[in-house]
C-alpha positions in Angstrom: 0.0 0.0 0.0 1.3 3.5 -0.9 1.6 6.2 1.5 -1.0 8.8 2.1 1.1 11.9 2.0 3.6 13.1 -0.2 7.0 12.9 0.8 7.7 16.4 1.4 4.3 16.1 3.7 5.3 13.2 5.0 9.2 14.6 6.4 7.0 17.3 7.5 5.3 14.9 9.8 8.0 12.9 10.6 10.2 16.0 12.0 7.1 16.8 14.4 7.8 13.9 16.6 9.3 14.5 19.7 11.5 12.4 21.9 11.1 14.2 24.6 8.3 16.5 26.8 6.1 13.8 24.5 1.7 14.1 25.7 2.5 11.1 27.6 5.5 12.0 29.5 4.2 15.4 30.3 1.1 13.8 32.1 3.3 11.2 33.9 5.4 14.0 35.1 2.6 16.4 36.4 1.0 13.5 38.2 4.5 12.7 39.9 5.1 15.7 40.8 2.0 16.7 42.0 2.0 14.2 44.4 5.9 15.5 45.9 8.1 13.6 43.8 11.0 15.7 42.5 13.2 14.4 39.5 15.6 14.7 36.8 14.1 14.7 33.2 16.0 12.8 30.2 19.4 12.4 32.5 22.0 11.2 30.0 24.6 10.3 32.0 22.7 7.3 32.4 21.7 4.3 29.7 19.1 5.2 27.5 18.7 8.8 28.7 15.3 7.7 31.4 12.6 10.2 31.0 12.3 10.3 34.4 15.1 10.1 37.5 14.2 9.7 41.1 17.7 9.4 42.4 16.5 9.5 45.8 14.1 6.8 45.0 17.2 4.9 43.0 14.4 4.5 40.5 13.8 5.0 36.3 11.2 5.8 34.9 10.5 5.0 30.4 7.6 6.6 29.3 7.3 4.2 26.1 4.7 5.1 23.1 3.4 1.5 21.3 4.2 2.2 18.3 8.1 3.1 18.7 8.7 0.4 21.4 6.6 -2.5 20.0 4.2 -2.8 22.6 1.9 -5.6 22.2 -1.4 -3.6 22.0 -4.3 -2.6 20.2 -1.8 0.6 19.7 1.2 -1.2 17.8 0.5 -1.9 13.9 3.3 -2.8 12.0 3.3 -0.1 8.8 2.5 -1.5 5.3 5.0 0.7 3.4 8.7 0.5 3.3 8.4 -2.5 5.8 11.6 -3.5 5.7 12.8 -0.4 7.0 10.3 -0.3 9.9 10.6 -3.6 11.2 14.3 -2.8 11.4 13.7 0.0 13.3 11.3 -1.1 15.3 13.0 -4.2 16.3 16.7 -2.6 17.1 14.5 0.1 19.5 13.1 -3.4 21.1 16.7 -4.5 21.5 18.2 -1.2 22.6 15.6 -1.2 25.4 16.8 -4.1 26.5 20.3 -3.6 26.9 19.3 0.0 28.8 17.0 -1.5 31.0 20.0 -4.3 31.9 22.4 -2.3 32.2 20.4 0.0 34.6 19.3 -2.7 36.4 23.4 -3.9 36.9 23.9 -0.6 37.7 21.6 -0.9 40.8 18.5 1.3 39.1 15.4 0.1 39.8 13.9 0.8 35.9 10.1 1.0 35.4 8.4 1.2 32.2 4.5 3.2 31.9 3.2 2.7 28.1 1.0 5.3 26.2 -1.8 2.7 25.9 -1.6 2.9 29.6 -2.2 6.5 29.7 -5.6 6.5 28.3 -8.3 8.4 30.0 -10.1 5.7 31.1 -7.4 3.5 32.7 -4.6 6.8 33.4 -5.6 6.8 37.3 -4.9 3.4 38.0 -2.0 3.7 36.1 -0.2 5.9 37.4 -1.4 5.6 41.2 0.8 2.3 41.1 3.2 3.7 39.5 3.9 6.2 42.1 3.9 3.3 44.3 5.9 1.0 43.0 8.3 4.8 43.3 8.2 5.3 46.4 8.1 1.6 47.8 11.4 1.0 46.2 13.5 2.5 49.4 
């Protein structure tokens, strides 16, 4: 199947994607901090730059969107053009997580992972009520 968009339109989208201060992150980090917890954002001096640091906490926090993480959700489709490139992609962010997350977890980090499917209106309370838990039971 061809794309939708021209490719000018379609660089155009492609630029517009943000690593960082993402929808998602921004709501994980208002609700963390809301409740007291202070942290450092995108820290790089640590594997995989975390989205979230909570040094006193000796915790890590991935806020990870379905689509660029291969979450196994209703969220995650795998594209119909230029597959090749994608699953490639797709499948070395998969492997890079995993190496981060070890490393971390060597490292002494406790490393927890909230997904965008998990940020959903519906289900966003829960969500992140256990993850400030699973936070601040970690000491």
């Amino acid at each position: 199947m061809a794309d939708n968009h021209s490719k000018d339109v379609r660089s155009m989208n492609m630029a517009h994607i943000r690593s960082t201060n993402s929808k998602p992150e921004e709501k994980v980090r208002k609700y963390l901090f809301s409740r007291g917890l202070r942290y450092r954002k995108n820290d790089r001096r640590l594997p995989g730059s975390p989205d979230l640091v909570f040094p006193k906490y000796k915790t890590v926090v991935f806020v990870n969107g379905c689509f660029w993480h291969h979450h196994d959700c209703g969220r995650f489709v795998w594209p119909s053009s230029n597959e090749e490139y994608w699953h490639k992609k797709i499948t070395r962010n998969v492997e890079r997580d995993k190496q981060n997350i070890k490393q971390l977890k060597s490292e002494g980090w406790n490393v927890l992972t909230i997904w965008e499917c998990q940020l959903k209106r519906s289900v966003a309370e829960d969500n992140l009520k256990k993850l400030y838990e699973d936070i601040i039971n970690n000491i």
